[in-house]
mmCIF file of the C-alpha atoms, coordinates in Angstrom:
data_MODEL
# 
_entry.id   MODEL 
# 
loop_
_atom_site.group_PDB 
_atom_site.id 
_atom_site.type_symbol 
_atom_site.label_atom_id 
_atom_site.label_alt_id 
_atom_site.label_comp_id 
_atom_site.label_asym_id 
_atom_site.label_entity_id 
_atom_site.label_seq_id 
_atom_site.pdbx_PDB_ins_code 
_atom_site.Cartn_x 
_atom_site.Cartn_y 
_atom_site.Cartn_z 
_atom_site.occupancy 
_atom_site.B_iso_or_equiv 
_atom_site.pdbx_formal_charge 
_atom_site.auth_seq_id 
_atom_site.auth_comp_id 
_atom_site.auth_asym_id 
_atom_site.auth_atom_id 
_atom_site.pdbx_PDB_model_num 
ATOM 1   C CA . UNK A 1 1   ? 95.316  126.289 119.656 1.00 0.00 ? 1   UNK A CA 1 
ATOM 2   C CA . UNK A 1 2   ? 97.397  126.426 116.523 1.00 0.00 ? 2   UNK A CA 1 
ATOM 3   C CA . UNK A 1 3   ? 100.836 128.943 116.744 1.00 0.00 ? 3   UNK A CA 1 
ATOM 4   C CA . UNK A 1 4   ? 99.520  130.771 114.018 1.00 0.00 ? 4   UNK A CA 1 
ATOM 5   C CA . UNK A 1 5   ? 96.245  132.571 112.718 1.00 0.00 ? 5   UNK A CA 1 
ATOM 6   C CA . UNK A 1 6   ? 94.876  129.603 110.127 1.00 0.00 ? 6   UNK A CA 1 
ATOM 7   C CA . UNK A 1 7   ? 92.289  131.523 107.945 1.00 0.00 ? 7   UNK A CA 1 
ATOM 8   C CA . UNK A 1 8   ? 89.793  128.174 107.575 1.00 0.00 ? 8   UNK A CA 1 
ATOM 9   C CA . UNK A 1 9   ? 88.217  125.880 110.527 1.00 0.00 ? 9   UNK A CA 1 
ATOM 10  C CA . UNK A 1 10  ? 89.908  122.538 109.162 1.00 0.00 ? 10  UNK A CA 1 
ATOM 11  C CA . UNK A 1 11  ? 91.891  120.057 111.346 1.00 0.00 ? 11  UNK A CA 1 
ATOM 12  C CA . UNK A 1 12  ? 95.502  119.240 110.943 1.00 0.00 ? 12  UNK A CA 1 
ATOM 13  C CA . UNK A 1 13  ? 97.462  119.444 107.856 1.00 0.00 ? 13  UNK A CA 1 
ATOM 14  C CA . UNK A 1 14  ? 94.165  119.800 105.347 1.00 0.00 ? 14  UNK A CA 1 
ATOM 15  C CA . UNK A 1 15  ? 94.156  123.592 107.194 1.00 0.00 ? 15  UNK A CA 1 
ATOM 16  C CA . UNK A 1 16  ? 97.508  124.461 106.788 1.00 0.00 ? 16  UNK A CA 1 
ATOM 17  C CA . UNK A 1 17  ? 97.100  123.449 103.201 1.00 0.00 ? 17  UNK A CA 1 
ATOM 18  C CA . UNK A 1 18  ? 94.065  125.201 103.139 1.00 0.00 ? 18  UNK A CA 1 
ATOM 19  C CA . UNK A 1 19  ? 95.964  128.277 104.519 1.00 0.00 ? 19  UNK A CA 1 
ATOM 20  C CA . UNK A 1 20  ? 98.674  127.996 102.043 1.00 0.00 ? 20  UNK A CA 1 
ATOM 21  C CA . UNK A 1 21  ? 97.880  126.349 98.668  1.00 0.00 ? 21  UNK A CA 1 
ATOM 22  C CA . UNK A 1 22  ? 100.805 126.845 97.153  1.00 0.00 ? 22  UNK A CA 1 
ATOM 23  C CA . UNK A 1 23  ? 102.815 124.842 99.607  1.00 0.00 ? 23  UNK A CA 1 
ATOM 24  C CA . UNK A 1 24  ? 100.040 122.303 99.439  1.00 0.00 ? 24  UNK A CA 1 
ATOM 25  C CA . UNK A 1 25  ? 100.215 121.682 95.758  1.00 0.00 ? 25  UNK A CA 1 
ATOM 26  C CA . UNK A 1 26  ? 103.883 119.755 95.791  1.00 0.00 ? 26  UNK A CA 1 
ATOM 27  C CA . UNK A 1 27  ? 103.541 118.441 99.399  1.00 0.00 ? 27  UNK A CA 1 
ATOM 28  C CA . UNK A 1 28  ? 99.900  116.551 97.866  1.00 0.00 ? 28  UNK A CA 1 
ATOM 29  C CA . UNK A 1 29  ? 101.466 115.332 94.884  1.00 0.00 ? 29  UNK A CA 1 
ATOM 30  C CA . UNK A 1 30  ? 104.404 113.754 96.988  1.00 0.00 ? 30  UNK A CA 1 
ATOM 31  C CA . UNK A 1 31  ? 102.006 112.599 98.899  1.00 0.00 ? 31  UNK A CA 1 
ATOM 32  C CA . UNK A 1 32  ? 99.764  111.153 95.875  1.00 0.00 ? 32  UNK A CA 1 
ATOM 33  C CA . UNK A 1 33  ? 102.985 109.780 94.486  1.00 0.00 ? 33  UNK A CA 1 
ATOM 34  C CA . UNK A 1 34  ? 104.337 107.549 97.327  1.00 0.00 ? 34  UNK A CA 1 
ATOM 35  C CA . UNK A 1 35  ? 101.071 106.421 98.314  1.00 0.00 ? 35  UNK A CA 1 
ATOM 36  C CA . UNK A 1 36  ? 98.648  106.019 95.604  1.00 0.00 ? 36  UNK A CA 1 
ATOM 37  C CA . UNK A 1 37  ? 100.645 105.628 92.309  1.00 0.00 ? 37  UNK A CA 1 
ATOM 38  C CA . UNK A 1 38  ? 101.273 101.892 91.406  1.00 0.00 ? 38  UNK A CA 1 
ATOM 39  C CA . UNK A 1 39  ? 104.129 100.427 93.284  1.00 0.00 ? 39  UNK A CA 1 
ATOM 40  C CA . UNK A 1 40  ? 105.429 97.036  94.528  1.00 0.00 ? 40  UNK A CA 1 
ATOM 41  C CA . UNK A 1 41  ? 103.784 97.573  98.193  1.00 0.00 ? 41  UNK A CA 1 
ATOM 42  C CA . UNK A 1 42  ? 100.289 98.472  97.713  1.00 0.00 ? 42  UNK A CA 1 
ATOM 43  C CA . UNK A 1 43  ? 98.502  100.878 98.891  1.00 0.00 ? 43  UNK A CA 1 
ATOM 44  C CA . UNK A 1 44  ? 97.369  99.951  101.980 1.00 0.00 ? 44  UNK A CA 1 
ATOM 45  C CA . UNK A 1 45  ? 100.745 98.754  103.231 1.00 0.00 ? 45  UNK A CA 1 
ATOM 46  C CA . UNK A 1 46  ? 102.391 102.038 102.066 1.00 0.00 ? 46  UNK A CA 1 
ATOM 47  C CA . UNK A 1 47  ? 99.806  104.038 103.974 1.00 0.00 ? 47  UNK A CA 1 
ATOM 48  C CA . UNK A 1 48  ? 100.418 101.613 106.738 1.00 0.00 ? 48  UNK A CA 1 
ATOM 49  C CA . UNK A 1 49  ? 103.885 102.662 107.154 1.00 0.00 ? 49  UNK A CA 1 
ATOM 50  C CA . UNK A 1 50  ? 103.042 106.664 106.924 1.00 0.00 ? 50  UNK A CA 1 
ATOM 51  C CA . UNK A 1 51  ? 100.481 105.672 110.221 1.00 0.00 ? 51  UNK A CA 1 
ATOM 52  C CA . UNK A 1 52  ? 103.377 103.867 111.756 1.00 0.00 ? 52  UNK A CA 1 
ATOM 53  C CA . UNK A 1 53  ? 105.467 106.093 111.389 1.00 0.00 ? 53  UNK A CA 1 
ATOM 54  C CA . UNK A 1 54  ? 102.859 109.092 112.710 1.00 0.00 ? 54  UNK A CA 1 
ATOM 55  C CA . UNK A 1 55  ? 101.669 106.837 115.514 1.00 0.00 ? 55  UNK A CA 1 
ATOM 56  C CA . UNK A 1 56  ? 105.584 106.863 116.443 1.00 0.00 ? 56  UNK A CA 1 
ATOM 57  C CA . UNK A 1 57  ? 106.232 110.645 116.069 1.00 0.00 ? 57  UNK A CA 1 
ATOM 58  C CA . UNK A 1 58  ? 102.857 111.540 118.413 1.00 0.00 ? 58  UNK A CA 1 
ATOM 59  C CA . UNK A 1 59  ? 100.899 112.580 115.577 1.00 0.00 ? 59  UNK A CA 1 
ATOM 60  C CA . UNK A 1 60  ? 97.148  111.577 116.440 1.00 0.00 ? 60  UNK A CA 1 
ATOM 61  C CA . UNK A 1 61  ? 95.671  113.770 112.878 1.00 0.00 ? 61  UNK A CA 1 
ATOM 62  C CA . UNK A 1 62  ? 98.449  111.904 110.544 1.00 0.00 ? 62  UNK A CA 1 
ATOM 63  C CA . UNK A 1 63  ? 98.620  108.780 112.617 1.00 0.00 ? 63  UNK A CA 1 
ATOM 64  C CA . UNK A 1 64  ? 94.129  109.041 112.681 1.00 0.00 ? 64  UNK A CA 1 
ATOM 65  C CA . UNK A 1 65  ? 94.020  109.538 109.063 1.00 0.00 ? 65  UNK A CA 1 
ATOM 66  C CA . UNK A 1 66  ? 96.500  106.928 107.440 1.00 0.00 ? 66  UNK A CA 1 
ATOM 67  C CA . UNK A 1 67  ? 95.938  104.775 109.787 1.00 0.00 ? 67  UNK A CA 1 
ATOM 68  C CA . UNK A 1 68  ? 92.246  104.777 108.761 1.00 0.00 ? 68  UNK A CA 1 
ATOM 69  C CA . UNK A 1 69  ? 93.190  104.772 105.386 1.00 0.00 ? 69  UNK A CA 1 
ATOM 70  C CA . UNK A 1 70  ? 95.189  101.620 105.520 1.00 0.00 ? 70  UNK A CA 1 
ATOM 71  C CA . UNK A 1 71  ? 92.420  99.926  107.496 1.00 0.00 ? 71  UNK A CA 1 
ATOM 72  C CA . UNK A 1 72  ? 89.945  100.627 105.046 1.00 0.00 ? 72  UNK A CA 1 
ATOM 73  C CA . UNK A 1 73  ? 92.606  98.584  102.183 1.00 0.00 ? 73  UNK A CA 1 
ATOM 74  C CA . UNK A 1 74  ? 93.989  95.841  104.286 1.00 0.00 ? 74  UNK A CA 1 
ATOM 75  C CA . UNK A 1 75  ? 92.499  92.523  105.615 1.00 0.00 ? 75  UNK A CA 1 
ATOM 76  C CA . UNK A 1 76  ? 92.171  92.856  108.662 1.00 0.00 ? 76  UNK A CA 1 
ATOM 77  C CA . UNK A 1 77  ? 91.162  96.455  108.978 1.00 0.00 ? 77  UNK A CA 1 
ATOM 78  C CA . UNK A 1 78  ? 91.979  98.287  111.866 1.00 0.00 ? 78  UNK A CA 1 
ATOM 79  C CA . UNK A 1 79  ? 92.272  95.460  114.208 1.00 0.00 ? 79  UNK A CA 1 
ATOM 80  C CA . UNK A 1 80  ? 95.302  95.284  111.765 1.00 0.00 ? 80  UNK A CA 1 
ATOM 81  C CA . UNK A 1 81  ? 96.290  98.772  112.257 1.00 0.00 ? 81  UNK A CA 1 
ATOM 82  C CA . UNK A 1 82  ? 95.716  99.110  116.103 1.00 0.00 ? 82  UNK A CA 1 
ATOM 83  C CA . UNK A 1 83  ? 98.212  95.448  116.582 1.00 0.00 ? 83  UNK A CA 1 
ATOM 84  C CA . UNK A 1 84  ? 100.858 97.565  114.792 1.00 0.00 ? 84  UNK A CA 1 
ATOM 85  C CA . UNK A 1 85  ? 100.620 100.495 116.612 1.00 0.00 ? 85  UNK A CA 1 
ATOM 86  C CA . UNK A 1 86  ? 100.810 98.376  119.676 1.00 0.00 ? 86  UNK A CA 1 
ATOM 87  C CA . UNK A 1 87  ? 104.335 96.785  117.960 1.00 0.00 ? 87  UNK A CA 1 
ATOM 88  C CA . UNK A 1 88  ? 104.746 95.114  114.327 1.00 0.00 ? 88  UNK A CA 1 
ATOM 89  C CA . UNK A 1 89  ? 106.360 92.208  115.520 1.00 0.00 ? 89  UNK A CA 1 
ATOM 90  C CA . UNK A 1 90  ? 103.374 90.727  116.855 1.00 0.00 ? 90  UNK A CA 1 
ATOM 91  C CA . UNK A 1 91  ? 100.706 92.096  114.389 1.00 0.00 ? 91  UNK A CA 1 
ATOM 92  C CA . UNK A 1 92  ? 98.688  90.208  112.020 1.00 0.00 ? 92  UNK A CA 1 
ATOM 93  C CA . UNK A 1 93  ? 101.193 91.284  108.813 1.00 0.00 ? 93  UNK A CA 1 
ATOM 94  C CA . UNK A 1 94  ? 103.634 89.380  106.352 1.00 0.00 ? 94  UNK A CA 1 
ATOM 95  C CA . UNK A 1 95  ? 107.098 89.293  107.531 1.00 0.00 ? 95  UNK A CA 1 
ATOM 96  C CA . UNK A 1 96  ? 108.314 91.345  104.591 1.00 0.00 ? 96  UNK A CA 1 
ATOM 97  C CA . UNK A 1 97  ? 106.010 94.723  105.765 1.00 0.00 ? 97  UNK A CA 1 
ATOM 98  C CA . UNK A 1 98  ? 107.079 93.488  109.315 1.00 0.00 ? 98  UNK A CA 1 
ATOM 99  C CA . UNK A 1 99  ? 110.450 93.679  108.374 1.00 0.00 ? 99  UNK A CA 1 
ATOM 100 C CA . UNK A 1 100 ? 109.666 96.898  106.534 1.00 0.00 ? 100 UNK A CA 1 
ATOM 101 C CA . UNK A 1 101 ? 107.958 98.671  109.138 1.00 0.00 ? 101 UNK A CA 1 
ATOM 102 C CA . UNK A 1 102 ? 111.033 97.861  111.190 1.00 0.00 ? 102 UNK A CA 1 
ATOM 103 C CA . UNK A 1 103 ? 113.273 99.938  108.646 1.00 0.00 ? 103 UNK A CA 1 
ATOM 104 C CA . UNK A 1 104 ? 110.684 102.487 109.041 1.00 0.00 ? 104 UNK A CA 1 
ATOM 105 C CA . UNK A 1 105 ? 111.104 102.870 112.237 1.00 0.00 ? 105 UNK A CA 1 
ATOM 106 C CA . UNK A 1 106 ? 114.870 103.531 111.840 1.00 0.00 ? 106 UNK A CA 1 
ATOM 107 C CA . UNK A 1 107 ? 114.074 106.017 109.928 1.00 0.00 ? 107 UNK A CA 1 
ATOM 108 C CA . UNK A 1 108 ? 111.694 107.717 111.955 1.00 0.00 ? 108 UNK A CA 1 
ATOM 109 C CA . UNK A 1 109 ? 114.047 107.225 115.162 1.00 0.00 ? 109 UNK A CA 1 
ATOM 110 C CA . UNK A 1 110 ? 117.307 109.009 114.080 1.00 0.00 ? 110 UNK A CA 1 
ATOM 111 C CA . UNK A 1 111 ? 118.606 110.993 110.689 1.00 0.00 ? 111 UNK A CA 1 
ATOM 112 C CA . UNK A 1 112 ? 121.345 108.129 109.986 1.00 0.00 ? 112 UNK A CA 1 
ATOM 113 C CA . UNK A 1 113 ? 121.823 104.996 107.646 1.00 0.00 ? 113 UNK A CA 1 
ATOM 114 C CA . UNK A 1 114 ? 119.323 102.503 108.064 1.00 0.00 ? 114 UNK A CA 1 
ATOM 115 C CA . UNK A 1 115 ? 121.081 99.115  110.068 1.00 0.00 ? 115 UNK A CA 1 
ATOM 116 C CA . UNK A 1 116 ? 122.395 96.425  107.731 1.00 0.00 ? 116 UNK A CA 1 
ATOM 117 C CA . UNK A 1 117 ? 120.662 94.162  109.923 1.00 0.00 ? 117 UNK A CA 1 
ATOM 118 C CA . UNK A 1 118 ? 117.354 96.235  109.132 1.00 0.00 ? 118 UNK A CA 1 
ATOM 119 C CA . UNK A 1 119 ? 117.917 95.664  105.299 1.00 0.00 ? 119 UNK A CA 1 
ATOM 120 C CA . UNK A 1 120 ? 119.279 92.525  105.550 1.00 0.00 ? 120 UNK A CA 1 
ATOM 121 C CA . UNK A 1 121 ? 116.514 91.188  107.225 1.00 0.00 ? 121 UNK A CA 1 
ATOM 122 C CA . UNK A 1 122 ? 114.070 93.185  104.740 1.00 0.00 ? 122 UNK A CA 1 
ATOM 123 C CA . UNK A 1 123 ? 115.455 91.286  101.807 1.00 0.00 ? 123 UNK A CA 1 
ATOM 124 C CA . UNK A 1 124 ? 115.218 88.132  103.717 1.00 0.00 ? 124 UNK A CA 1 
ATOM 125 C CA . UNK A 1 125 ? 111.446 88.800  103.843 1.00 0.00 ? 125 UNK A CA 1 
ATOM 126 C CA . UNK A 1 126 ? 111.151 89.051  99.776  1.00 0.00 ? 126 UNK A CA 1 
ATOM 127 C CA . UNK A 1 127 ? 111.880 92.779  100.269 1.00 0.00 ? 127 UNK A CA 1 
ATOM 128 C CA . UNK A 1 128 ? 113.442 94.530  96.865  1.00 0.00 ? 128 UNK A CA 1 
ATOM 129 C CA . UNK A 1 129 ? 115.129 97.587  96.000  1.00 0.00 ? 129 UNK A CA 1 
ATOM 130 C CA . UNK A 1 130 ? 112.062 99.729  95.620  1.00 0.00 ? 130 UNK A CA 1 
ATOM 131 C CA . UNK A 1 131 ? 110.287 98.336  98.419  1.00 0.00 ? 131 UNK A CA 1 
ATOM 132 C CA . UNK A 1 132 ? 113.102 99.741  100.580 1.00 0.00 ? 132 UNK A CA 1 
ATOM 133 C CA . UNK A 1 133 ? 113.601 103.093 99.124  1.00 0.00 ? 133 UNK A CA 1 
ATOM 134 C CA . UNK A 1 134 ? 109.699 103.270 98.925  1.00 0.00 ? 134 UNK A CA 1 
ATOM 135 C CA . UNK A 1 135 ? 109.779 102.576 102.735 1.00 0.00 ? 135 UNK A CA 1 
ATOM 136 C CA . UNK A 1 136 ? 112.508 104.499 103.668 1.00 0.00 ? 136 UNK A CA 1 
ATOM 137 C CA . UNK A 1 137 ? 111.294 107.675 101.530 1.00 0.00 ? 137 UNK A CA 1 
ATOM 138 C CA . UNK A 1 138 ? 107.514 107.618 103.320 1.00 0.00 ? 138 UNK A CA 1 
ATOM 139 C CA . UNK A 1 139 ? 109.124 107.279 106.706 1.00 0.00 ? 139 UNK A CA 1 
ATOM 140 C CA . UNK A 1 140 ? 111.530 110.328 106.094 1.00 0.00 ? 140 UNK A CA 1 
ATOM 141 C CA . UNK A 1 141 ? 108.690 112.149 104.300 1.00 0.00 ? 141 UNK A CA 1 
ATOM 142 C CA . UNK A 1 142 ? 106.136 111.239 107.173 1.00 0.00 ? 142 UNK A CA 1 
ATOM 143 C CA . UNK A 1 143 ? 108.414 112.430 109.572 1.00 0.00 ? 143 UNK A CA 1 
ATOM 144 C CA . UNK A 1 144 ? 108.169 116.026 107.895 1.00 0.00 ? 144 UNK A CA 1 
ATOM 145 C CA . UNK A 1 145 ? 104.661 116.297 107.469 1.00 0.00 ? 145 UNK A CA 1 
ATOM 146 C CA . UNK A 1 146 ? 104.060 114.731 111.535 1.00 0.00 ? 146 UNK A CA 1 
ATOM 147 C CA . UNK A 1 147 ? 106.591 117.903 112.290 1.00 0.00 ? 147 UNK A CA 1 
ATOM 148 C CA . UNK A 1 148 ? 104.709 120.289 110.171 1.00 0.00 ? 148 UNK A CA 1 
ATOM 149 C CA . UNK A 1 149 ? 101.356 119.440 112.039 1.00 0.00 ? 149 UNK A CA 1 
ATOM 150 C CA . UNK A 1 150 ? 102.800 119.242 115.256 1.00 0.00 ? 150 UNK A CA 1 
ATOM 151 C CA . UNK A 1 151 ? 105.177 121.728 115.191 1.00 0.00 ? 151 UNK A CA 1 
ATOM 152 C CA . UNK A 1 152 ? 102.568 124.209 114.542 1.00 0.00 ? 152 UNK A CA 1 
ATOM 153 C CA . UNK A 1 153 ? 99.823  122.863 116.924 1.00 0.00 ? 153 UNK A CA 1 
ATOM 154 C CA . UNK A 1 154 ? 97.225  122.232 114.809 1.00 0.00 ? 154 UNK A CA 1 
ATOM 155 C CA . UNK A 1 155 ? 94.053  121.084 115.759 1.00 0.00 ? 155 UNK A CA 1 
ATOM 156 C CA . UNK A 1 156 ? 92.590  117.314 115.991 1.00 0.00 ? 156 UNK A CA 1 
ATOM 157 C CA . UNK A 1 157 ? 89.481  116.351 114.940 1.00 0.00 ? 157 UNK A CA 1 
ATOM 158 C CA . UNK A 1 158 ? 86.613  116.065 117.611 1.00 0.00 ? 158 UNK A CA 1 
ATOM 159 C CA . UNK A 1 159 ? 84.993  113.344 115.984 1.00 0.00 ? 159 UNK A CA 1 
ATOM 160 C CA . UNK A 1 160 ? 86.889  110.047 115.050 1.00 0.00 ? 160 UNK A CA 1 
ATOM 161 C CA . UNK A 1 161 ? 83.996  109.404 112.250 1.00 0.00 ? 161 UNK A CA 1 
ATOM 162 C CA . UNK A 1 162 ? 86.440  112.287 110.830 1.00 0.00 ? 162 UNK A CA 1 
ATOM 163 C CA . UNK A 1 163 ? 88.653  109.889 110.063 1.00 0.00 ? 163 UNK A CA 1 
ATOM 164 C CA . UNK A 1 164 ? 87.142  107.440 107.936 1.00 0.00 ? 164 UNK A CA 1 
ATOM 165 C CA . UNK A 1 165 ? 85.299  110.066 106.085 1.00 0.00 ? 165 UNK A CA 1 
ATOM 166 C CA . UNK A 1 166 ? 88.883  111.107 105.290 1.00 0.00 ? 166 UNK A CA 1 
ATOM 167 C CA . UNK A 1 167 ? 89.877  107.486 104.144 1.00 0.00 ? 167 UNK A CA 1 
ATOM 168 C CA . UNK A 1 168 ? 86.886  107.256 102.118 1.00 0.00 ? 168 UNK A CA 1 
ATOM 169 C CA . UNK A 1 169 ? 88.118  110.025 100.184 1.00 0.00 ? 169 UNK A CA 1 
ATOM 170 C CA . UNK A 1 170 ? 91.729  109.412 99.976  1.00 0.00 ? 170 UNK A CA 1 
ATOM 171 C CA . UNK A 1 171 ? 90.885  105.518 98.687  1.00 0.00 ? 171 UNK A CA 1 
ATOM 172 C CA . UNK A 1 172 ? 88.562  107.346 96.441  1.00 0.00 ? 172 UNK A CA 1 
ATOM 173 C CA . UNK A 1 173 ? 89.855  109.788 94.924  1.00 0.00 ? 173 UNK A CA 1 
ATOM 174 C CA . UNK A 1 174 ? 93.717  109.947 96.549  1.00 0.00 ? 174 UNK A CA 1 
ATOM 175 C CA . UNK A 1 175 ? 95.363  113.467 97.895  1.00 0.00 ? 175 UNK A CA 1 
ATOM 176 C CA . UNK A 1 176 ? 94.024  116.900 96.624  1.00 0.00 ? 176 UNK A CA 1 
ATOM 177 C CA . UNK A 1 177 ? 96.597  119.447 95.364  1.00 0.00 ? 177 UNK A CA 1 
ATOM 178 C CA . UNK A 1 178 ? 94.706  121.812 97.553  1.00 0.00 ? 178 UNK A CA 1 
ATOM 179 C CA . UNK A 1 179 ? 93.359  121.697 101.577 1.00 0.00 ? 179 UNK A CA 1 
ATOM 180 C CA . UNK A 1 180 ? 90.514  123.409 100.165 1.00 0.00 ? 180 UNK A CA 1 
ATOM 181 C CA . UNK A 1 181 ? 87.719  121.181 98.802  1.00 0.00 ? 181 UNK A CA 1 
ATOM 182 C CA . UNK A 1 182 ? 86.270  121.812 95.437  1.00 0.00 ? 182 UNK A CA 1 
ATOM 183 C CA . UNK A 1 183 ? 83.255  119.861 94.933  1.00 0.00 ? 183 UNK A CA 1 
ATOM 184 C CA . UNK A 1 184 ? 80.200  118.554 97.673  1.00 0.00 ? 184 UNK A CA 1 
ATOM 185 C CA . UNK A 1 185 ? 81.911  117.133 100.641 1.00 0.00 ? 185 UNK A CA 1 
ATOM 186 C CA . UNK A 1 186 ? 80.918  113.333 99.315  1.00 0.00 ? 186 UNK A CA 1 
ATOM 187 C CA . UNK A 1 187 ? 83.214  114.144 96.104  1.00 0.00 ? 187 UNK A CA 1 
ATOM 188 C CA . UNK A 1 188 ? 86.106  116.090 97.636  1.00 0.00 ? 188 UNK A CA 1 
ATOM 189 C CA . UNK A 1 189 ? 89.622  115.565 97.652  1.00 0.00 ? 189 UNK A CA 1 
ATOM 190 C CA . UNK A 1 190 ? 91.251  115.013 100.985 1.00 0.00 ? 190 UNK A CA 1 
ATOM 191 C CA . UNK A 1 191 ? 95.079  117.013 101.957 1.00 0.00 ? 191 UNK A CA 1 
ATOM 192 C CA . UNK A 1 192 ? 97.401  114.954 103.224 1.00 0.00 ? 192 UNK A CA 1 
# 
């Protein structure tokens, strides 16, 4: 049962946004930006390292929904996605999101510089600049959303079908700048 009175029935972060639309607007567009935009990593490996990172903070809704959402973009699907949760250094990715999932994980693990060893071995993998900040900025900002969520005991889906319906609509259509949805569930926008 969630710490505080949530005015909607929605899971996770998409009813705390839902409760509170004006926090939602900047945390979805951070969310739209680091994910979604165009970058060097695309967009199934960046929402790859937000499920890593969730998976490692105990966050079944975040760690559930980007997980799903980087199954639905990378080969593999999630068989991909379940072999990193079970530990990157055996799972079925390139050695440069290996490595990267490994800074990630630094990240996640303590508020401190990431290792030289950690970037070093990164940049070994074909990792650049922007792939690093990229990965270190989703980790740190995963980290806040997973506390937000958990922090606040919000509630899990029932269903895991939840989960790719919310994939489908973040590959779709990317993050909402609300938790509410605006349109027929099949055209909605999805809250981080």
């Amino acid at each position: 049962m969630p710490h505080i009175t949530i005015t909607n029935d929605m899971p996770g972060i998409r009813g705390l946004m839902a409760h509170r639309p004006d926090t939602a607007a900047p945390l979805n567009h951070l969310a739209n930006v680091l994910l979604r935009e165009p970058a060097s990593l695309d967009a199934g490996e960046r929402e790859l390292i937000a499920a890593y990172v969730s998976h490692l903070n105990s966050t079944p809704f975040c760690a559930g929904t980007h997980g799903a959402a980087a199954a639905a973009q990378l080969d593999g699907g999630q068989e991909t996605v379940t072999a990193v949760f079970a530990g990157p250094d055996s799972a079925p990715v390139t050695p440069r999101l290996r490595a990267l999932l490994r800074v990630a994980a630094e990240v996640q693990a303590a508020a401190r510089p990431v290792s030289d060893e950690a970037v070093a071995a990164a940049r070994a993998e074909g990792a650049e600049d922007t792939d690093i900040h990229d990965t270190v900025l989703i980790a740190a900002a995963f980290c806040m959303y997973n506390r937000y969520v958990s922090c606040l005991a919000t509630d899990i889906p029932a269903e895991d079908s939840y989960y790719e319906e919310a994939a489908h609509l973040i590959v779709g259509q990317g993050y909402g700048t609300s938790g509410v949805p605006d349109r027929a569930p099949d055209h909605e926008t999805v809250a981080i």
